[in-house]
C-alpha positions as CSV (number, residue, x, y, z in Angstrom):
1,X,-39.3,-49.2,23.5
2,X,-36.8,-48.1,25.8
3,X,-34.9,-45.0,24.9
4,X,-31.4,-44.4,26.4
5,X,-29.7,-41.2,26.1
6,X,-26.0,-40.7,25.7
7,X,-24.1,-38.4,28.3
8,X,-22.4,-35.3,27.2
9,X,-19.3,-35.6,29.3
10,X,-19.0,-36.5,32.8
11,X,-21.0,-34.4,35.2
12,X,-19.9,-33.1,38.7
13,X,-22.2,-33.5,41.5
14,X,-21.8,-31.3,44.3
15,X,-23.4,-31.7,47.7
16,X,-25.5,-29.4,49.7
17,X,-23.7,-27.8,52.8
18,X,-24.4,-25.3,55.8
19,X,-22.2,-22.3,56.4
20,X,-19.8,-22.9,58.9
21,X,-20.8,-19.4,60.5
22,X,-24.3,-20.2,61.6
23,X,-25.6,-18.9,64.4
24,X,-29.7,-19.6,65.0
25,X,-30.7,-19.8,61.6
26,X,-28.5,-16.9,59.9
27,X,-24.9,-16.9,58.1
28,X,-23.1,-14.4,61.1
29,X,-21.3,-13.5,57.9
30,X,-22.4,-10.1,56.3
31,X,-21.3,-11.0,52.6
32,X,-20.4,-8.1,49.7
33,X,-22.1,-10.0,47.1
34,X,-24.5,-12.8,47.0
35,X,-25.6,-14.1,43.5
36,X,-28.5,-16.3,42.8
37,X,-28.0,-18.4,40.1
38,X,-24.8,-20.1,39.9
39,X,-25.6,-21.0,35.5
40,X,-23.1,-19.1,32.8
41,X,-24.1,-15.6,34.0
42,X,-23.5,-16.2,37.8
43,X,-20.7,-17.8,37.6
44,X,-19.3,-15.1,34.7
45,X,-19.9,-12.5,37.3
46,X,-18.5,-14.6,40.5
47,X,-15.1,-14.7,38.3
48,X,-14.9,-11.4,37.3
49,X,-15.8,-9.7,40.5
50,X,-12.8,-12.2,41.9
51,X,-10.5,-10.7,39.5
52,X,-11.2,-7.7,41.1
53,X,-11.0,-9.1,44.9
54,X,-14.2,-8.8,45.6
55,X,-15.3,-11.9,47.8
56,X,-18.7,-14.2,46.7
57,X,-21.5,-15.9,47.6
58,X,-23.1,-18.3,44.7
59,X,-26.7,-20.0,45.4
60,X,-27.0,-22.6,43.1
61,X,-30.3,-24.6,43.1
62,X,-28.7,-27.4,41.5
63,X,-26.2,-29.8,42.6
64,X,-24.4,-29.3,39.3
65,X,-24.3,-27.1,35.5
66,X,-27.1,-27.5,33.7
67,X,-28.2,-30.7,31.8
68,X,-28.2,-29.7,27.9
69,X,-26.3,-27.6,25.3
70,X,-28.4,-24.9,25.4
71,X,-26.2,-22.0,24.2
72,X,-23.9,-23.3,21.4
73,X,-22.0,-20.3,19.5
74,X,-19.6,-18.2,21.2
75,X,-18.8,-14.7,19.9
76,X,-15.6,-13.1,19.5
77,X,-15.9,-10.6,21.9
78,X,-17.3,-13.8,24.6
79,X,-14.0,-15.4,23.9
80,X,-12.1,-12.3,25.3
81,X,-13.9,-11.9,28.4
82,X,-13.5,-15.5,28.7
83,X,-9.6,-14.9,28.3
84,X,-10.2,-12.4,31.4
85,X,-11.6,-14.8,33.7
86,X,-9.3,-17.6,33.1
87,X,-11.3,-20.4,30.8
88,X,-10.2,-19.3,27.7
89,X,-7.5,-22.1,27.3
90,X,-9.7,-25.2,27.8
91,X,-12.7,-23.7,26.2
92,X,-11.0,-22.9,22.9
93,X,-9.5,-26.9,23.5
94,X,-12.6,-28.2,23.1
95,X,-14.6,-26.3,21.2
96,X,-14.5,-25.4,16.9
97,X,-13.7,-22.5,15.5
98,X,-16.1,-21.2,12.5
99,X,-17.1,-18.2,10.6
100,X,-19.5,-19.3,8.0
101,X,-22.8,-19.9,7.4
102,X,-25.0,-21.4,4.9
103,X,-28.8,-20.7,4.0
104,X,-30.6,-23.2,1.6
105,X,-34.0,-23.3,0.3
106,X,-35.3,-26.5,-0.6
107,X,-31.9,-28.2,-0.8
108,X,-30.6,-25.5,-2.6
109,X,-27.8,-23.2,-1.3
110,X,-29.3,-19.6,-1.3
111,X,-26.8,-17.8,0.7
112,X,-23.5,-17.7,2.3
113,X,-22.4,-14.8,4.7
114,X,-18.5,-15.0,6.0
115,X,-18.6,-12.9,9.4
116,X,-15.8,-10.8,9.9
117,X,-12.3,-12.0,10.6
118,X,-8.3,-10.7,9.4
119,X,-5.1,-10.9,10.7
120,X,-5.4,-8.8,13.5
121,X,-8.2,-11.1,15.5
122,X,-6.4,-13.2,18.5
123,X,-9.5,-15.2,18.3
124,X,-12.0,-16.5,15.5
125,X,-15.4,-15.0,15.2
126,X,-17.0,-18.1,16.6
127,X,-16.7,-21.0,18.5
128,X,-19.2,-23.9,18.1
129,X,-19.4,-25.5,21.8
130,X,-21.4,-26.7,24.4
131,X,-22.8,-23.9,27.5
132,X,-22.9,-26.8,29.7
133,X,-19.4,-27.3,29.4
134,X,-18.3,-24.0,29.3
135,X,-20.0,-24.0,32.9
136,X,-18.1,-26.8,33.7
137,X,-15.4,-25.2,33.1
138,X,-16.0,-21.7,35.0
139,X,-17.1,-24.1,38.1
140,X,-13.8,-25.7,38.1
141,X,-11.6,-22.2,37.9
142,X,-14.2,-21.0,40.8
143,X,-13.6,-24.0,42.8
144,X,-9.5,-23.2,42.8
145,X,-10.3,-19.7,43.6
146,X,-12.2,-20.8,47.0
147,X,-10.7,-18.0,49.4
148,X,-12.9,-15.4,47.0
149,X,-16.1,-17.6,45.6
150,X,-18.3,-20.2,47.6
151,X,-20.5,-21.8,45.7
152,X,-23.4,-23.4,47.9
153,X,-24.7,-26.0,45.3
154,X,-28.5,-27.0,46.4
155,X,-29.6,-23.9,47.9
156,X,-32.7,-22.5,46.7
157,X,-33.7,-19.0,47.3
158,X,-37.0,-18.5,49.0
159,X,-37.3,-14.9,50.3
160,X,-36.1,-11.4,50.1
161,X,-36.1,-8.6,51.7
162,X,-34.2,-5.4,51.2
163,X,-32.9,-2.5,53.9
164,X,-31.4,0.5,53.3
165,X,-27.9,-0.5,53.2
166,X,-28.1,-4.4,51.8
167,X,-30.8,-7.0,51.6
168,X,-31.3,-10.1,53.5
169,X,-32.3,-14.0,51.8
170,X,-33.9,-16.7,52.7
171,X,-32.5,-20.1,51.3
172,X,-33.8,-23.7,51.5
173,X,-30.9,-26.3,51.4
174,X,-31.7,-30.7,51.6
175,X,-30.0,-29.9,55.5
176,X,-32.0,-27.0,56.4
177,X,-32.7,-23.7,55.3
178,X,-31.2,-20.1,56.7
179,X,-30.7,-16.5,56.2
180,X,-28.0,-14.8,54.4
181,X,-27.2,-10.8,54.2
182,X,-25.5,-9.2,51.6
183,X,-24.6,-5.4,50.8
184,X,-25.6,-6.5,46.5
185,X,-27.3,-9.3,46.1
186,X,-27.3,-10.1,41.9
187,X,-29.5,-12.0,40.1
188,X,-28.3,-14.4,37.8
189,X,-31.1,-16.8,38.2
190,X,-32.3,-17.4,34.8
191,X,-35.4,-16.3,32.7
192,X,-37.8,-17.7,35.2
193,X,-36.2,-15.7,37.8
194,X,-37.4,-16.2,41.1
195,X,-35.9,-13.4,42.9
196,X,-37.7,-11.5,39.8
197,X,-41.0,-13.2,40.9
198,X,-40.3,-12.3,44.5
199,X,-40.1,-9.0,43.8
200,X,-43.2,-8.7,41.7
201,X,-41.3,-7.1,38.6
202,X,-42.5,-7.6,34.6
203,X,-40.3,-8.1,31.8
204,X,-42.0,-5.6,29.3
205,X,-41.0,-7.0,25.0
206,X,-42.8,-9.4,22.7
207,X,-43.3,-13.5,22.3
208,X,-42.5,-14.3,18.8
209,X,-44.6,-16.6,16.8
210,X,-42.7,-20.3,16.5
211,X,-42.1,-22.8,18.6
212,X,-39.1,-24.7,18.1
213,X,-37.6,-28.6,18.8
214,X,-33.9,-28.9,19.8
215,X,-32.2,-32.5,20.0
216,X,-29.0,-32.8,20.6
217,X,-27.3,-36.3,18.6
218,X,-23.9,-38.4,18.8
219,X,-22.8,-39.4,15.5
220,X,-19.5,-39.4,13.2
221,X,-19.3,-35.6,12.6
222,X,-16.3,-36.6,10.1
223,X,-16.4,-34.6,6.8
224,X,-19.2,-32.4,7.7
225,X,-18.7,-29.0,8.0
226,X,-18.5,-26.2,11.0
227,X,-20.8,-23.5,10.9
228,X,-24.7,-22.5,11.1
229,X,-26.6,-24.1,8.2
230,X,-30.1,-23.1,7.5
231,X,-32.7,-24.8,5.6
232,X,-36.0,-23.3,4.6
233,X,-39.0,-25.7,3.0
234,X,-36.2,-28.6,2.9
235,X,-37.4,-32.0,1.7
236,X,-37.4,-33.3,4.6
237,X,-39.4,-30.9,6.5
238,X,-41.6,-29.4,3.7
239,X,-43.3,-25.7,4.6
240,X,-40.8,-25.6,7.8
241,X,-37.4,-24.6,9.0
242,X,-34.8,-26.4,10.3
243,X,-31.1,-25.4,12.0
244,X,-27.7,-27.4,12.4
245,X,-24.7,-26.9,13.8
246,X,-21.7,-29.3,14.5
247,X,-20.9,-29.8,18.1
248,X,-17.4,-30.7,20.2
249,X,-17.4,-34.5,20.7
250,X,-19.0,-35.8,17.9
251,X,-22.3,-34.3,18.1
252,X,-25.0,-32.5,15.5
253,X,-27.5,-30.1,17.3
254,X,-30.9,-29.6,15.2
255,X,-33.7,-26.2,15.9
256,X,-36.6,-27.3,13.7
257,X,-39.8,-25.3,13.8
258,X,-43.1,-27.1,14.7
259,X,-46.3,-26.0,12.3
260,X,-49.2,-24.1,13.3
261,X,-50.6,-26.4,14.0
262,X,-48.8,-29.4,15.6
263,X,-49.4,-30.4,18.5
264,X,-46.9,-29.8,20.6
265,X,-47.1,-32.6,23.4
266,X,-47.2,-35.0,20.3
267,X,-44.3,-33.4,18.0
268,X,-42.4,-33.7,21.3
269,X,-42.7,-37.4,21.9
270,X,-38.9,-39.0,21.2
271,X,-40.3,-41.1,18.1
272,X,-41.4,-38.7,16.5
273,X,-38.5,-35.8,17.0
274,X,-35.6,-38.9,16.2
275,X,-37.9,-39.3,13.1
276,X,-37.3,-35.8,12.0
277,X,-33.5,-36.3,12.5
278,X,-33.8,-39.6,10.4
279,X,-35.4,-37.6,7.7
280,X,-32.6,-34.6,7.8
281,X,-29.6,-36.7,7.7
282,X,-30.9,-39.1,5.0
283,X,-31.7,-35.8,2.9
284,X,-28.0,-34.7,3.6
285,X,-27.1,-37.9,2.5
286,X,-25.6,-39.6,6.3
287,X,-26.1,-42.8,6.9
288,X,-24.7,-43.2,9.9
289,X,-25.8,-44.5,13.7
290,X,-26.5,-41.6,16.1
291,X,-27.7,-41.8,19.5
292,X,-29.8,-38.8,21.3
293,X,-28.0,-36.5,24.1
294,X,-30.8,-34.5,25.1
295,X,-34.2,-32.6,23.8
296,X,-35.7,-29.4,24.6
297,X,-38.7,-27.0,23.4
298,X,-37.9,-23.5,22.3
299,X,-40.2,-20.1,22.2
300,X,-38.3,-17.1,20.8
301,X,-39.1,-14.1,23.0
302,X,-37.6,-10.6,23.2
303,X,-38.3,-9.0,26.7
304,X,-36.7,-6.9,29.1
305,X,-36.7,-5.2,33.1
306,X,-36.9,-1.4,32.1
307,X,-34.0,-1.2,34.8
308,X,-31.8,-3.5,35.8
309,X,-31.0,-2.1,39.3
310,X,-33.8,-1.7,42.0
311,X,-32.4,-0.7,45.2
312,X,-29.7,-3.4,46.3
313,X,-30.8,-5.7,44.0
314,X,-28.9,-6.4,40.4
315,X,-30.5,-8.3,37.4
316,X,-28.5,-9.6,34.5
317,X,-28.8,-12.5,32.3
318,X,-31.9,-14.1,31.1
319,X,-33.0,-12.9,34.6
320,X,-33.1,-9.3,33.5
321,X,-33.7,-10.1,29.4
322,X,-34.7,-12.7,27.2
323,X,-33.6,-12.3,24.0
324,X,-34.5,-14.5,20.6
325,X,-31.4,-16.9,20.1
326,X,-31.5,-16.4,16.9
327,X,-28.1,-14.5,15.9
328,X,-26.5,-16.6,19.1
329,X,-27.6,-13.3,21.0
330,X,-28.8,-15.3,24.4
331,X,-25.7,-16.4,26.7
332,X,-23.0,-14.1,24.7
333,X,-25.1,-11.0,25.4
334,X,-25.4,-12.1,29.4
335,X,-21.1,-12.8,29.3
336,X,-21.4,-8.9,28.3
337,X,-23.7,-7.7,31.1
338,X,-21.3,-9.8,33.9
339,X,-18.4,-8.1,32.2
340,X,-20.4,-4.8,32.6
341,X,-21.2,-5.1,36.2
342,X,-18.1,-6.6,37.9
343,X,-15.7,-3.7,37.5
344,X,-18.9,-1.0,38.6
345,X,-20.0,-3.3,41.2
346,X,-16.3,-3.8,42.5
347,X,-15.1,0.1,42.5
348,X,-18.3,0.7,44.5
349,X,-17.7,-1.7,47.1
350,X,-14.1,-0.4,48.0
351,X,-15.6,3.0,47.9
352,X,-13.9,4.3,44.8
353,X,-17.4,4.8,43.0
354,X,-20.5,7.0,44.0
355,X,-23.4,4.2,43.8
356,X,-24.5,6.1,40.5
357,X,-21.9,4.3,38.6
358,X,-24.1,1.1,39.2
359,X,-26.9,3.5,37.2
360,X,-24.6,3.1,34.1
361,X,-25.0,-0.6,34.4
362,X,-28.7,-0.4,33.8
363,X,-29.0,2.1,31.3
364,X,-26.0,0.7,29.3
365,X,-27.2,-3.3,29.2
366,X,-30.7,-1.8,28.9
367,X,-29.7,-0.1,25.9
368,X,-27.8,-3.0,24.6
369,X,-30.4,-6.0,25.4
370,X,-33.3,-3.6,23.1
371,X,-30.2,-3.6,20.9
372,X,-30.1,-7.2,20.3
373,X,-33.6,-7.4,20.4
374,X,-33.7,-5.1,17.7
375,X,-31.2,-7.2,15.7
376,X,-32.5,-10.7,16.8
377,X,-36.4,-10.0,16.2
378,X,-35.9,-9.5,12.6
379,X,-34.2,-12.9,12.8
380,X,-37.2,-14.3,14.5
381,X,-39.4,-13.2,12.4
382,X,-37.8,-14.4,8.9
383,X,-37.4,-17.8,11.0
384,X,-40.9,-17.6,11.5
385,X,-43.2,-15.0,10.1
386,X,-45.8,-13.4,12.5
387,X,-48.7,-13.4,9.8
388,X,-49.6,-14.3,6.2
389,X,-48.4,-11.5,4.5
390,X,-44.9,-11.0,6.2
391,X,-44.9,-15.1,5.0
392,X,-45.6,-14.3,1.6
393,X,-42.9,-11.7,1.4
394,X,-40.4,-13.9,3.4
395,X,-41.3,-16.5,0.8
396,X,-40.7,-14.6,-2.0
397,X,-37.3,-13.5,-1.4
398,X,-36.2,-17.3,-1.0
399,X,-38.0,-18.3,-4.5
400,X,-36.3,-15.0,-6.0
401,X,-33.4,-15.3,-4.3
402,X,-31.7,-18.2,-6.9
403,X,-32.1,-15.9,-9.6
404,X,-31.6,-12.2,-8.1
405,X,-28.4,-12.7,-5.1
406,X,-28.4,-9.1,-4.7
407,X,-32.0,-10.0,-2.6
408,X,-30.4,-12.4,-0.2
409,X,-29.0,-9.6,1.9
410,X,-32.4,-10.0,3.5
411,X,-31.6,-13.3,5.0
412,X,-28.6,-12.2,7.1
413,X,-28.8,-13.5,10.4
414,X,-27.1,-10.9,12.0
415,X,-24.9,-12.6,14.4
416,X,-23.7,-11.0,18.0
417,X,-21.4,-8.7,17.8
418,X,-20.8,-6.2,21.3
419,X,-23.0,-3.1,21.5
420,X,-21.2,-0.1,21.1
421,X,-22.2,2.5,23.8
422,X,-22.0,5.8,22.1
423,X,-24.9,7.1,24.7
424,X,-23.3,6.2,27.8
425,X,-22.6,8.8,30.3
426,X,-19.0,7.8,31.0
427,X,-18.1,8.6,27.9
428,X,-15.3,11.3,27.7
429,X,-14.1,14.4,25.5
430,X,-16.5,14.2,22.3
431,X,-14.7,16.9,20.6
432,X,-11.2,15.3,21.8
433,X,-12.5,12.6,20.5
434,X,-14.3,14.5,17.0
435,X,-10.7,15.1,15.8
436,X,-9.9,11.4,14.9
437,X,-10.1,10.1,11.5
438,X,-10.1,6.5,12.7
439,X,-10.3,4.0,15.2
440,X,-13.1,3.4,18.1
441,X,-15.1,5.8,19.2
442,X,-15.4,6.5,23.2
443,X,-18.4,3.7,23.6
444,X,-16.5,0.9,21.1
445,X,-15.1,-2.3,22.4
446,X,-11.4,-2.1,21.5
447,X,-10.2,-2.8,18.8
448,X,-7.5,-5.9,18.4
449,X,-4.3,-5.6,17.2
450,X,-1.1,-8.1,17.1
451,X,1.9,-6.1,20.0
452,X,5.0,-7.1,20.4
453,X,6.0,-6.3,24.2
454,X,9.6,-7.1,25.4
455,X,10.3,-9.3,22.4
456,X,7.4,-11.8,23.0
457,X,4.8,-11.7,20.1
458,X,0.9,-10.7,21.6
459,X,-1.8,-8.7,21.3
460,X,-3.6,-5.4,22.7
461,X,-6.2,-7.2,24.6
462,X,-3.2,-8.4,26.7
463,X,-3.0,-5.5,28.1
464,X,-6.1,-4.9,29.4
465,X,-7.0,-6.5,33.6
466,X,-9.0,-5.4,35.8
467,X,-8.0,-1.9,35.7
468,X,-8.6,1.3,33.7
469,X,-5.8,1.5,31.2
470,X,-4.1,4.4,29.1
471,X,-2.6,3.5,25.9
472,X,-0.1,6.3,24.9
473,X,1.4,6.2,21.4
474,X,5.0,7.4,21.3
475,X,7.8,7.4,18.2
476,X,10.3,5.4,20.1
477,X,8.8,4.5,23.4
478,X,9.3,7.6,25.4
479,X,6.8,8.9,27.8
480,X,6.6,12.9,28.8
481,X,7.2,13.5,32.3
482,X,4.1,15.5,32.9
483,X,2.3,12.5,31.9
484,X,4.2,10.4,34.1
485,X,2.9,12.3,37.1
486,X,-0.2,11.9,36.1
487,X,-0.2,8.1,35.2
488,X,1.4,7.7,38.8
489,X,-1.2,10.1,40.5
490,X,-4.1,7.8,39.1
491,X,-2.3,4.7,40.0
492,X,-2.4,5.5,43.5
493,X,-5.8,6.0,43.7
494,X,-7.7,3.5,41.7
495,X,-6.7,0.2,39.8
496,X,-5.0,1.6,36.9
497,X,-2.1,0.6,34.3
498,X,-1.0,3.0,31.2
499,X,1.2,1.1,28.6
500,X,3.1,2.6,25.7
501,X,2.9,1.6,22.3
502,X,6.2,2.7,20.2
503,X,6.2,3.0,16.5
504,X,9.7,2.0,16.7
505,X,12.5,1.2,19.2
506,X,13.1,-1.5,21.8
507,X,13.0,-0.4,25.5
508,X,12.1,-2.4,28.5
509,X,8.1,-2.7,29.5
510,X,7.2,-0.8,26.1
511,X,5.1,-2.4,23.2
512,X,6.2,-2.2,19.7
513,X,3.4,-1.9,16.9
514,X,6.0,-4.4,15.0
515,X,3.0,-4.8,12.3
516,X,2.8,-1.2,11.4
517,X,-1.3,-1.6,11.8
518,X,-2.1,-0.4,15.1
519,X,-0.8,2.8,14.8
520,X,-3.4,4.0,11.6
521,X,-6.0,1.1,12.9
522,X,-6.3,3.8,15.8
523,X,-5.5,7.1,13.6
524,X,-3.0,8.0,16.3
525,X,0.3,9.5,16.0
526,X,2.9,9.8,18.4
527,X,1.5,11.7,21.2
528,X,-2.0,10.2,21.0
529,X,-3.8,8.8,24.3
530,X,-6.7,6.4,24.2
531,X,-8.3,6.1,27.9
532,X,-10.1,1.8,28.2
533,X,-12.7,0.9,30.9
534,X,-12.0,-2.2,32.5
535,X,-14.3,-3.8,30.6
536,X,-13.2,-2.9,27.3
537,X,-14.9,0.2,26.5
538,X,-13.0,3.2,25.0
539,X,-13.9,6.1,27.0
540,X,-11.7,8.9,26.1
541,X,-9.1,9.3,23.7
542,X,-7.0,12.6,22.8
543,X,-4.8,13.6,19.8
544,X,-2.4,15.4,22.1
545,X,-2.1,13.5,25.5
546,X,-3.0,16.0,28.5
547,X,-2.9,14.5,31.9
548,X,-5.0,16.5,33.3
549,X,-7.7,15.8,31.4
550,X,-7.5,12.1,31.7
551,X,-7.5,12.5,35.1
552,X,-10.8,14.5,35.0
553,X,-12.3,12.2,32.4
554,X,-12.0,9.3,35.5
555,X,-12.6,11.4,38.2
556,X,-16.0,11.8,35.7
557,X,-16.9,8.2,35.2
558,X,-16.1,7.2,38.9
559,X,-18.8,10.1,40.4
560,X,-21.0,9.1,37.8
561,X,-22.0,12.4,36.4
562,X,-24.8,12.1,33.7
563,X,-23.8,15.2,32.4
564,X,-21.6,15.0,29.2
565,X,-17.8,15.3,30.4
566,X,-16.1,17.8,27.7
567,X,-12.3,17.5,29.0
C-alpha cells in the first residue's frame, strides 16, 4: 500500500552559496557572531542580536526549516519575545489561543487546570501552533533584515578551533567547503550538537523511562476543542497514555506512549501508528477522513552542559539542554536563553560589557534549564513511571481521583512559565528592593499591565526594546530634575530609555496607568523607580528614586561583579 503524506504548508528551499569574500579557501571577512544551527533557537538569537545591530552569520545544514511540528505550545512569555523580534503578528494569525487542559482516566474526565490569565495579559497563556512555521516565519523577517543576518542554508559545520580572541570553522557546502572566523561563535545546533561533539563536551541529567509516537493528522478540527487533553488507560489504548492537541490548519497532533515492551521498529511502522489514531478518534466519537502529515519517535530526557560558555564558544538551545517536553518546556525555554544572550552578547561586542557579563548567561540559563528540569521530570515521570511502585502510586491517584478531587493536584502538568532569577548577580539593591509590599522582585520577568501613552490604548511591555529601561512612577507625570540628569547621563553611554508612568494627568511622551492597576500591581507610589534588563528582567527597583544609585546598579551589571550590589 502506498502511503502519501500531506504537506504542512508550502516549504521554502534555499540554495547553497559561497561568500562573496573568498579568498583561498577562507571568508576574508572576520564576522562578530557566527551561529550554527539556523532551527528556532538560531534564528531567535540572529533576530535579537539584529535588534541590537549586531551583524550575523547563520550555518544552516538544511536547505530549509525543519520538516515536522515538533514544538507545538507557545508560552506567554515566548509570545513577548516573539513581539520583540518582529513575528508576533503573523504567528498569533495562524496559530490558537488556549488555556485549558483536560486529564481523563479511562474516558472519564479526572481533571481540569485553567493556567493563569486576567485582564492585564496582552497575550493568552498559550498558543497551539506549529515550530516549523514559526521558523518559517523568523526565516522570512531575517531574510528582509539582510544588511545584519546571512543565512548560508546548506552549510554544514565540520571543524573548530578556538584562539584567544575568536575561533575559526570549518564548513562543507554542495559548492565547496571553507573557513569562517568569528569573535563568538554560538551554538544553536540542536540536541545532537555537533559543534558539542567537536568539542568533546557531556550533557550531565537523566533519560526518562518512555518512549513516545508522534503523528501529526489533517482532519475537520470543527467542534473540537483547543487545549492539551490527556488520557490515561483510555479504551483505546488500554494500560497506556496518550496526548492531543488541535493544530492551525486543520490538524490533530497525538504523543502516545509505546509499552515495555513493544517493539519499537514494529509500533513505528505507518499501519500500525494510523491504527492507533483510528482507535482514538473512534473512541472520541470522529468519524471523519484524516490524512497523515508527519511521524516521529520521542524519548523524554532531562540533561544539561554544566556551563554554557567555554571560551568563545556559546551553547543554547537543545544544544546546551534537553529538557522533557512535557509542560511545553523544550523550544519556549531555548526562545528564553536567545533572549538571554543577545543583549549580553551585544553590549560585549561594542565594548560596553566586561566579558563576565557573558558568565551571567551561563549561570542564569543553567539555573533555569535544572529549573525546568525540575518541573518537567515530575511530568515525565507521572507520564511514565520509572518503576513498579512509583506506577502503583501513580495509579492510585487516577482510580481515587473520581471520588477524592482534592488528590488531582498531583496531576498538574506544570506548564512553562519564565524562571525567575532571584540568584543572579545582576541583581540590584535587595534591601531597596525588601521595602516593597508588591510587585516583581529584582530577578522576575515584568509584570504586564494595560498603559495608555499619548492617548493610544497599550501595554507596559511596549515599552521595553533593546535597551535598559527605568520606569518612574509620578502623580501627574513630572519627572525631578536630578533624575533627569541622571536618565540623560545613562543614555549617553549605553542603550537606555526611562519612561514615566503618571497616576493622573495628560502630558506629552508620559504614560497614564488609566486602569488604576499598575500602580498597586507594582506597590509603587509616586516617586518609585523600577530598573528592567533588556530582556525583561527586573533588576533594581527603589521606593524613593535616587539617580545615583541607578546609575551604580548598571555600572554593576555591566562590569559584571559577582558580588551582591547593595545601592
Amino acid at each position: 500500500m502506498e502511503i502519501t503524506f500531506d504537506e504542512y504548508f508550502e516549504y521554502q528551499h534555499h540554495e547553497a552559496r559561497l561568500p562573496a569574500d573568498l579568498v583561498e579557501g577562507r571568508d576574508s571577512v572576520r564576522h562578530p557572531v557566527v551561529i550554527a544551527g539556523g532551527g528556532p533557537t538560531g534564528l531567535a538569537l540572529a533576530l535579537g542580536l539584529a535588534n541590537h545591530g549586531i551583524p550575523v552569520v547563520v550555518l544552516e545544514a538544511d536547505d530549509t526549516v525543519c520538516s515536522g511540528s515538533r514544538a507545538g505550545a507557545f508560552t506567554r512569555r515566548t509570545l513577548e519575545i516573539l513581539q520583540q523580534l518582529g513575528v508576533i503578528d503573523e504567528v498569533m494569525r495562524t496559530g490558537h489561543s488556549w488555556s485549558t487542559g483536560w486529564t481523563y482516566y479511562g474516558d472519564k474526565e479526572v481533571f481540569r487546570f485553567d493556567m493563569p490569565h486576567d485582564a492585564n495579559q496582552k497575550y493568552p497563556p498559550a498558543i497551539s501552533h506549529l515550530q516549523n512555521y514559526v521558523e518559517h516565519c523568523m526565516a522570512n523577517e531575517a531574510a528582509a533584515r539582510r544588511g545584519l543576518i546571512d543565512i548560508r542554508w546548506q552549510t554544514r559545520v565540520k571543524a573548530l578551533r578556538q584562539g584567544e580572541d575568536g575561533a575559526r570553522l570549518e564548513v562543507e557546502t554542495p559548492l565547496g567547503g571553507y573557513a569562517i572566523d568569528a569573535e563568538w561563535v554560538v551554538a544553536c545546533d540542536g540536541g545532537r550538537s555537533t559543534v558539542r561533539e567537536l568539542m568533546d563536551l557531556r550533557m550531565e541529567g537523566k533519560r526518562h523511562e518512555g518512549r513516545y509516537v508522534i503523528i501529526d493528522i489533517r482532519i475537520d478540527t470543527e467542534g473540537l476543542p483547543v487545549g492539551r487533553r490527556c488520557w490515561f488507560d483510555p479504551p483505546s489504548k488500554p494500560g497506556g497514555t496518550l496526548l492531543m492537541y488541535k493544530k492551525p490548519g486543520n490538524m490533530l497532533r497525538f504523543d502516545y506512549q509505546l509499552g515495555d515492551e513493544d517493539d519499537e521498529a514494529e509500533e513505528t511502522q505507518p499501519e500500525r501508528v494510523f491504527a492507533q489514531v483510528d482507535r482514538h478518534l473512534k473512541m472520541m466519537g470522529v468519524e471523519r477522513p484524516w490524512k497523515p502529515v508527519w511521524m516521529s519517535l520521542y524519548r523524554a530526557s532531562a540533561l544539561t552542559l554544566d556551563s554554557y560558555l567555554h571560551g568563545r564558544v556559546l551553547f543554547a538551545g537543545d544544544a546546551a539542554h534537553l529538557v522533557p517536553i512535557f509542560g511545553v518546556r523544550g523550544m519556549n525555554s531555548a526562545i528564553d536563553d536567545t533572549n538571554n544572550l543577545a543583549w549580553k552578547l551585544a553590549f560585549v561586542l561594542k565594548g560596553l560589557a566586561g566579558p563576565g557579563l557573558l558568565e551571567s548567561y551561563s549561570s542564569e540559563r543553567v539555573h533555569a534549564a535544572r529549573e525546568n528540569h525540575r518541573f518537567a521530570s515530575k511530568g515525565a515521570e507521572f507520564m511514565a513511571p520509572p518503576s513498579a511502585p512509583f506506577r502503583l502510586m501513580r495509579d492510585a491517584v487516577l482510580s481515587l481521583s473520581q471520588r477524592h478531587p482534592w488528590i488531582t493536584s498531583l496531576m498538574n502538568p506544570r506548564q512553562h512559565a519564565a524562571i525567575p532569577l532571584y540568584l543572579s548577580p545582576l541583581n540590584a539593591a535587595p534591601e531597596a528592593s525588601a521595602a516593597f509590599e508588591a510587585g516583581p522582585a529584582p530577578g522576575d520577568i515584568l509584570r504586564e499591565c494595560p498603559l495608555e501613552n499619548d492617548g493610544r490604548a497599550g501595554f507596559l511591555t511596549d515599552l521595553l526594546g533593546p535597551h535598559f529601561t527605568a520606569f518612574y512612577f509620578s502623580e501627574d507625570g513630572e519627572l525631578p530634575e536630578a533624575l533627569a540628569r541622571a536618565f540623560d547621563g545613562i543614555a549617553r553611554r549605553i542603550p537606555f530609555k526611562a519612561g514615566v508612568i503618571a497616576r493622573t494627568g495628560r502630558r506629552a511622551g508620559v504614560a497614564v496607568d488609566a486602569t488604576g492597576r499598575l500602580f498597586p500591581l507594582y506597590g509603587a507610589q509616586p516617586g518609585s523607580l523600577y530598573l528592567v534588563r533588556p530582556d525583561g528582567h527586573v533588576m533594581g527597583r527603589w521606593r524613593r528614586a535616587d539617580g545615583d544609585a541607578l546609575t551604580l546598579a548598571i555600572d554593576h551589571a555591566l562590569a559584571a561583579q559577582q558580588e551582591e550590589c547593595h545601592v
